[in-house]
Residue frames as a rotation matrix with the C-alpha (Angstrom) as fourth column:
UNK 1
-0.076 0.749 0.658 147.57
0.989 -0.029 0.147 153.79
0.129 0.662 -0.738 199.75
UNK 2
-0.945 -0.042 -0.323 147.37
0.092 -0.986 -0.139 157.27
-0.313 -0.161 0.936 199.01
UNK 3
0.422 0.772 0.475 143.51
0.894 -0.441 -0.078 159.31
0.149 0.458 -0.876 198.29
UNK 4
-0.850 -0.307 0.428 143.91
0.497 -0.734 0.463 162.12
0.172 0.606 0.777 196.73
UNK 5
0.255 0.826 -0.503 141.08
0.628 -0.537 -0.563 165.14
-0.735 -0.172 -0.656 197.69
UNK 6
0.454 -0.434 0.778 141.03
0.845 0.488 -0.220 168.15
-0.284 0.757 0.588 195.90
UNK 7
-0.213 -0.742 0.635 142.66
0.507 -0.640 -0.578 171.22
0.835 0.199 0.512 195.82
UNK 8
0.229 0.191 0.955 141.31
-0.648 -0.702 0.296 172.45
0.727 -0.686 -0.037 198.91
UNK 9
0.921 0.140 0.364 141.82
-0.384 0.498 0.778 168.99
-0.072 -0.856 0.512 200.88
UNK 10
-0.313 -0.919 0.239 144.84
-0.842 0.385 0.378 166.84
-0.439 -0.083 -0.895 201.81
UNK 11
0.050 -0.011 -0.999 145.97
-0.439 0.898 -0.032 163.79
0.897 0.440 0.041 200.34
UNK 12
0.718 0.362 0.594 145.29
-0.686 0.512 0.517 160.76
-0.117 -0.779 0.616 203.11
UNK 13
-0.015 -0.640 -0.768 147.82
-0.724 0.537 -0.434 158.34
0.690 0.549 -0.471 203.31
UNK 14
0.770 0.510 0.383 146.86
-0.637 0.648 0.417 155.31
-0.036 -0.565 0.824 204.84
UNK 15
-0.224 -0.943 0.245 149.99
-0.965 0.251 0.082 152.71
-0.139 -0.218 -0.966 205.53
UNK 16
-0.806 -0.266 0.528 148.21
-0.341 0.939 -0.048 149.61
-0.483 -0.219 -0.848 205.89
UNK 17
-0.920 0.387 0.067 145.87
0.251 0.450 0.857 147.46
0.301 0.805 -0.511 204.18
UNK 18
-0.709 0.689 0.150 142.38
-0.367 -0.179 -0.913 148.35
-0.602 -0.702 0.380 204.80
UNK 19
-0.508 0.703 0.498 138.91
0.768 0.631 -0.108 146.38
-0.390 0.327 -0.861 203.90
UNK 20
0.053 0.779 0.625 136.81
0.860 -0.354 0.369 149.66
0.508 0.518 -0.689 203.40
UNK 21
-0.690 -0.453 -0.564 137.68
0.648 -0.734 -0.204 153.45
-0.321 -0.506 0.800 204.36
UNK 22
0.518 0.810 0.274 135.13
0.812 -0.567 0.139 156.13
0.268 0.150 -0.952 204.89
UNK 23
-0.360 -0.613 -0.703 137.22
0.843 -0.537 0.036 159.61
-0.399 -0.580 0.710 205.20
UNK 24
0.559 0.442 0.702 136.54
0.655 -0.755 -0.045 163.22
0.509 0.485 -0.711 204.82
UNK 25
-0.678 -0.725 0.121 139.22
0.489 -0.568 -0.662 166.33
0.549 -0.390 0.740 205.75
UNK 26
-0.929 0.208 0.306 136.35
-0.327 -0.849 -0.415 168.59
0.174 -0.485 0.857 206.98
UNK 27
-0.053 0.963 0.264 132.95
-0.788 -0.202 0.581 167.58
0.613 -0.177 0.770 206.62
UNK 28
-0.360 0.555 0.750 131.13
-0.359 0.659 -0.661 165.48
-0.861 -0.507 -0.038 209.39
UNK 29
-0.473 0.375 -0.797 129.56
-0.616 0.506 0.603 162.60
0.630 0.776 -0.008 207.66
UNK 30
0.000 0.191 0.982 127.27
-0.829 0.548 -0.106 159.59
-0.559 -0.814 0.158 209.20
UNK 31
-0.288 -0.297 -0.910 127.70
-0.904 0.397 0.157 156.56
0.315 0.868 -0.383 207.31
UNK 32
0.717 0.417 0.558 125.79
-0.484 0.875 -0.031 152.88
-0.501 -0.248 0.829 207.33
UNK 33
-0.027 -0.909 -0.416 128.12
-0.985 0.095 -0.143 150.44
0.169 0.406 -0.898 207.19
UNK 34
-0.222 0.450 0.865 126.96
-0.667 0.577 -0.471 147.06
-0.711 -0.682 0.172 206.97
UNK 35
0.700 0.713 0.054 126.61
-0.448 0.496 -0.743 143.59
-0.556 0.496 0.667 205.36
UNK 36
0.406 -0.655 -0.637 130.09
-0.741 0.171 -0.649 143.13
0.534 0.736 -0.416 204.40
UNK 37
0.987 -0.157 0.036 132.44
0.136 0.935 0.328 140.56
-0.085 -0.319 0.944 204.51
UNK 38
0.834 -0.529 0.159 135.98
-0.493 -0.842 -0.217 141.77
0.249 0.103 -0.963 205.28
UNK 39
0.949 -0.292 -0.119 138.92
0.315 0.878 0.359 139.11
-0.001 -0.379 0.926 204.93
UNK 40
0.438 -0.898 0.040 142.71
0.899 0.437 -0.023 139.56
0.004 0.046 0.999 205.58
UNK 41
0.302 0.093 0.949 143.26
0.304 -0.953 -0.003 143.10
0.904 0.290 -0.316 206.00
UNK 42
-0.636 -0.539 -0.553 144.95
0.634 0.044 -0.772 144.99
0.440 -0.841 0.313 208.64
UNK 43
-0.826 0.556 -0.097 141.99
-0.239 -0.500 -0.832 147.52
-0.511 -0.664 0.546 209.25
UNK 44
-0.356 0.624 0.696 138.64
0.786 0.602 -0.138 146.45
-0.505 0.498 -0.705 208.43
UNK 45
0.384 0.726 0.571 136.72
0.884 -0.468 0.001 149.43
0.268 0.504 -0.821 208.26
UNK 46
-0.647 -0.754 0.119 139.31
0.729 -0.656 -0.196 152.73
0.225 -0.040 0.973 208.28
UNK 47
0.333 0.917 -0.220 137.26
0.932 -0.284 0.227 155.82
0.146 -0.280 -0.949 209.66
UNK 48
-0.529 -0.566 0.633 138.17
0.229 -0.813 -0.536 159.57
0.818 -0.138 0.559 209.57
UNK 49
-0.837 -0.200 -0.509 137.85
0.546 -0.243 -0.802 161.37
0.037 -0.949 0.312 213.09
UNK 50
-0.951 0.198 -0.236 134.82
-0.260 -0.927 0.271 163.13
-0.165 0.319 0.933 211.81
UNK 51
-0.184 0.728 -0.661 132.55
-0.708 0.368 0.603 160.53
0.682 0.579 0.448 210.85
UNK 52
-0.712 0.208 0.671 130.76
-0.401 0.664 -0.631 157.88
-0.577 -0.718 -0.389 212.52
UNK 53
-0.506 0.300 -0.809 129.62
-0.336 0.795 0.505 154.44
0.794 0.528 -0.301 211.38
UNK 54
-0.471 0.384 0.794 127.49
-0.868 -0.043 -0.495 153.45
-0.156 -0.922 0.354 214.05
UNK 55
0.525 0.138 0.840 127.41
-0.455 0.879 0.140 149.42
-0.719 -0.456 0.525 214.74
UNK 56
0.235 -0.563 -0.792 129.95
-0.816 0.329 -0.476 148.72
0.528 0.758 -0.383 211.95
UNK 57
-0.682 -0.472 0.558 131.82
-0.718 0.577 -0.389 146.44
-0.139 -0.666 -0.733 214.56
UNK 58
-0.664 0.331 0.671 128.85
-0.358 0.647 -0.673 144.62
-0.657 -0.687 -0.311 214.57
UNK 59
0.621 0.643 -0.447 126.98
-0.597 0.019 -0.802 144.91
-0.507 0.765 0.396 211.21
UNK 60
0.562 -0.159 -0.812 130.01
-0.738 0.346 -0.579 142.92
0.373 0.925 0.077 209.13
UNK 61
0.944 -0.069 0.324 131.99
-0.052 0.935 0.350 140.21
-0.327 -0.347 0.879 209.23
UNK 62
0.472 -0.853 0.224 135.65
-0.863 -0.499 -0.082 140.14
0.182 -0.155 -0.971 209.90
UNK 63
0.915 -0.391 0.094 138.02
0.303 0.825 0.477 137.05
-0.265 -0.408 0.874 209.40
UNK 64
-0.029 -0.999 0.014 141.94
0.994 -0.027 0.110 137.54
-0.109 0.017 0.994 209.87
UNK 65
0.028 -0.229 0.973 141.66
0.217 -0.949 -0.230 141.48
0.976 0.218 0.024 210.43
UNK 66
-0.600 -0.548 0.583 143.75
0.199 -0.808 -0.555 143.22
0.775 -0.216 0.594 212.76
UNK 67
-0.745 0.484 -0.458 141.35
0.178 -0.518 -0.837 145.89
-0.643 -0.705 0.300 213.74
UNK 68
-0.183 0.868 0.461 137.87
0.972 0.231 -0.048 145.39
-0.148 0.439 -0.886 212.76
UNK 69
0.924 0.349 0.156 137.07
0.322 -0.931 0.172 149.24
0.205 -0.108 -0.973 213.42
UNK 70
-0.606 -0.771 -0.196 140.14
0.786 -0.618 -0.002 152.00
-0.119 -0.155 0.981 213.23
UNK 71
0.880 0.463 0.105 138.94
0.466 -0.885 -0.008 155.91
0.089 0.056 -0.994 213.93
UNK 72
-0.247 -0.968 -0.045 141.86
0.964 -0.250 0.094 157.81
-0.102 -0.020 0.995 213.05
């Protein structure tokens, strides 16, 4: 999967399947994440190094994924 930013950001390329992806090239972000149901995926909930989801792990539900939480 490729996202596309835009002329000032990179393009993200993500390799594997992912349930729900919160990214940003520069800004900090804080993001609620919560209430979902995330099936069969290889990351549940894809994070950029910048941001923070605080109790994702624990706010959704995860069957047949991988890695519930990835911070890349």
């Amino acid at each position: 999967m490729l996202v596309k930013g835009d002329p000032l950001t990179p393009t993200l390329k993500v390799t594997a399947t992912t349930g729900i992806l919160a990214w940003s090239a520069a800004t900090p972000f804080h993001v609620t994440i919560a209430g979902n149901t995330i099936v069969g995926d290889w990351y549940g909930i894809w994070i950029s190094r910048n941001g923070t989801a605080p109790g994702a792990a624990h706010s959704n539900t995860f069957w047949a994924v991988a890695t519930h939480v990835h911070v890349a």
